[in-house]
N, C-alpha and C positions, 0 to 999 in steps of 0.2 A: 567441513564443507558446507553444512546447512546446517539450520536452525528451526527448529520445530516447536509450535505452540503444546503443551503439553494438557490442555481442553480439549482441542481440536485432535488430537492424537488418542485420543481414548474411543473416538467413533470406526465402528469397523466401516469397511471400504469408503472410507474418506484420506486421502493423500494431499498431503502440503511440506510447503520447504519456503525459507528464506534462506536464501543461496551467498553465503560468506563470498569475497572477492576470490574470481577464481576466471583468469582468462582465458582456460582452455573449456570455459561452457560455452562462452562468446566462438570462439572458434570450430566448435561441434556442431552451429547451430542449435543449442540448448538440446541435443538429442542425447547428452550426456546425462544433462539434469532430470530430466523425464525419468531416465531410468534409474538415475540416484533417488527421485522422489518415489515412484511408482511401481520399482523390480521392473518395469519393462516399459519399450516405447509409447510416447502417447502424444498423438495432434497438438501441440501446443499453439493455442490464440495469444496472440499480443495486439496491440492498436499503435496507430500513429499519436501519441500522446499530444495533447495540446492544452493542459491544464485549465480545461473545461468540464460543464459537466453533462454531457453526451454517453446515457449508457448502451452499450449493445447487449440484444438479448437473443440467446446461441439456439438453433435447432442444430444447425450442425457445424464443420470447421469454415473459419471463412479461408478463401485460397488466396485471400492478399490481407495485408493490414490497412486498416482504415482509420480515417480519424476519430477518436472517443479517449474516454479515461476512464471508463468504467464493463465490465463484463459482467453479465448472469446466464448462467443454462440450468435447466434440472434433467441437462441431457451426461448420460453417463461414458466415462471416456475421451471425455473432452477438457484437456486441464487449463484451464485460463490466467493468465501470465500480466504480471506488471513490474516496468520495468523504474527503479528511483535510484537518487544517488545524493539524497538528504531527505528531498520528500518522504510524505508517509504510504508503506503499502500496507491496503488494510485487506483482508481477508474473511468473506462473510459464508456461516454456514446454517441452515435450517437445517438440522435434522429430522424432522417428523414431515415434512414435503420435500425433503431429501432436492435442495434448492444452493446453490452455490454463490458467489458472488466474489469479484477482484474490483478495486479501485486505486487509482493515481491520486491522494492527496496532497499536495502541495499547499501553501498558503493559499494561492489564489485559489485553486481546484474547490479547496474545501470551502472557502468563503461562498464560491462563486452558487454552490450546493453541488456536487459530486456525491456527497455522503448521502446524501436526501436523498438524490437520485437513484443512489445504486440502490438504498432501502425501498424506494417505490417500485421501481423495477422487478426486486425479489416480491416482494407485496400481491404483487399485478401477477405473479408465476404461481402465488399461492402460500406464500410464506407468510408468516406471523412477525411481532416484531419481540413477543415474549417469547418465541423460540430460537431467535436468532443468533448466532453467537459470530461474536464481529472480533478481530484478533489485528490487534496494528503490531506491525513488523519494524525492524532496525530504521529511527526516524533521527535526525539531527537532535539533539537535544539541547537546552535553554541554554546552557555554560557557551555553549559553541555557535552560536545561531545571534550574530551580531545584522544587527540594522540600521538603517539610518532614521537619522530627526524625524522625517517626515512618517513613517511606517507607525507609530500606535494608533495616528488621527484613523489610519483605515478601518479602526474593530470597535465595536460598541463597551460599554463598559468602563470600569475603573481600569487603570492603568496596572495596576498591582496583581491584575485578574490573569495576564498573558506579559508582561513585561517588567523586567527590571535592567533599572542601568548601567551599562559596559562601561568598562575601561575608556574605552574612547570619547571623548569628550562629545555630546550630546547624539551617542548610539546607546540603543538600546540592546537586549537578549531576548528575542522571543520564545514563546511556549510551545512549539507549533505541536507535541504529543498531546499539550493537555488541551489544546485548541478543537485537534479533531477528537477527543473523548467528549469533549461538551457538546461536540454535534451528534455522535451517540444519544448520549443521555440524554439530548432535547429530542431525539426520534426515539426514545420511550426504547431503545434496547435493552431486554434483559441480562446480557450475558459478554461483557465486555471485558477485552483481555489485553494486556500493554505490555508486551515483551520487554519495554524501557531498557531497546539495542541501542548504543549511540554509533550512528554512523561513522562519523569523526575520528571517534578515537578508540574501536573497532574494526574487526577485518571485515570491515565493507567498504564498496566504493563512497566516494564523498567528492562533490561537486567545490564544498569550500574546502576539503583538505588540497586536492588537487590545483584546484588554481592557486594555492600557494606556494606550492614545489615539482609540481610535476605536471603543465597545461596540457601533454600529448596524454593522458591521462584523463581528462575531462570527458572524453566522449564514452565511458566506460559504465554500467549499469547495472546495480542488482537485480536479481530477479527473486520475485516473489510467484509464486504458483498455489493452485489449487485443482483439484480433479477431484468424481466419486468416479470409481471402478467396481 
C-alpha cells in the first residue's frame, strides 16, 4: 500500500508514505492514508498544483487549497501532501530544527526552481542544508519518459547529461530522477535519497501509462506525505 524511505524511517516521530495506487484513498478523502502513515488521523495539506515554484510556509492547516507546489512547517501534526502521477515527489526533512518539507517536481517545476525554493523556505524556518535529508519518491524514469525534438534545446549542458535517443525517430528519453538530484547537489544537500520507484511500470499512478490504455484514468494521483507527531 505504501512505500517508505528507509533514512527517513529511522527518525522517531517523523511519518512518511509514498502511497502505491490505491482508489479507495482518493475516495476516503486520504483519511485512510493518514492513518496507514500516522496510526491515527491527521490534517492533511495539499495545494492546487501548477508546476511552479510558489512555496507555502504552514503555522497551521490551511481550510482550502491554494495555488503552490511546494509545502514547509516545523509545526507538529500537520502532514503535508503531494500529489504526482510521473513527476517527482520529493520529501525533505531537518532533523536537528525538527523542519519538514513537500514538493511537486515535474520538469518544468524543477527547472523553473521549486527545489530552490522549497530549500530556501526550510532555510528561512531554520534549517541547514548539511542536515537536510531530501528523499525523491516513485518518479517516471529515463527508459519511459519519451519527448520530442524540441525538448533537449530547453536544459543546459551536453546532451548525454539528461538525454538519450528513443526509438522514435528524433524523440528523445529524458532523466527527469537525475535532473532533480542535480538540483539537490547544486543546493549543497547533504543527505540525498532516490527510491529509483518507476512510475510506469509500478503500482503507481502514471499519467503516460494511462493515456495509453485507459484516459478515464488520467485524473488519478499518488500521494506523497510527510508529518512529525
Amino acid at each position: 500500500m505504501k512505500v517508505e524511505c528507509p533514512f527517513l524511517s529511522q527518525f522517531d516521530g517523523l511519518k512518511h508514505a509514498f502511497f502505491e495506487a490505491n482508489p479507495d484513498i482518493l475516495k476516503a478523502h486520504k483519511t485512510q492514508a493518514m492513518e496507514a502513515m500516522a496510526g491515527r488521523p491527521l490534517p492533511l495539506v495539499t495545494l492546487k498544483q501548477v508546476h511552479g515554484r510558489k512555496v507555502i510556509r504552514l503555522a497551521q492547516p490551511l481550510d482550502k487549497e491554494i495555488e503552490g507546489d511546494g509545502l514547509v512547517t516545523r509545526v507538529k501534526g500537520i502532514a503535508l501532501g503531494i500529489s504526482t502521477a510521473d513527476c517527482g515527489p520529493l520529501l525533505f526533512y531537518d532533523p536537528v530544527a525538527g523542519i519538514i518539507g513537500a514538493c511537486h517536481a515535474g520538469w518544468k517545476g524543477a527547472k523553473e526552481g521549486i527545489i530552490q525554493a522549497t530549500i530556501e523556505a526550510m532555510t528561512e524556518e531554520g534549517a541547514k542544508r548539511s542536515q537536510i535529508h531530501a528523499t525523491l519518491g516513485p518518479t517516471i524514469q529515463q527508459m519511459n519518459y519519451e519527448v520530442g525534438p524540441e525538448f533537449p534545446a530547453l536544459f543546459d549542458g551536453p546532451y548525454e547529461t539528461y538525454f538519450r535517443p528513443a526509438h522514435k525517430e528524433e524523440h528523445h528519453c529524458f532523466n527527469l530522477p537525475l535532473y532533480i538530484c542535480d538540483q539537490l547537489v547544486k543546493e549543497k544537500i547533504a543527505h540525498i535519497h532516490d527510491l529509483k520507484k518507476n512510475t510506469f511500470t509500478e503500482n503507481f499512478y502514471s499519467r503516460r501509462r494511462f493515456l495509453s490504455w485507459d484516459p478515464q484514468g488520467m485524473s488519478f494521483r499518488n500521494l506523497s506525505a510527510i508529518a512529525i507527531i
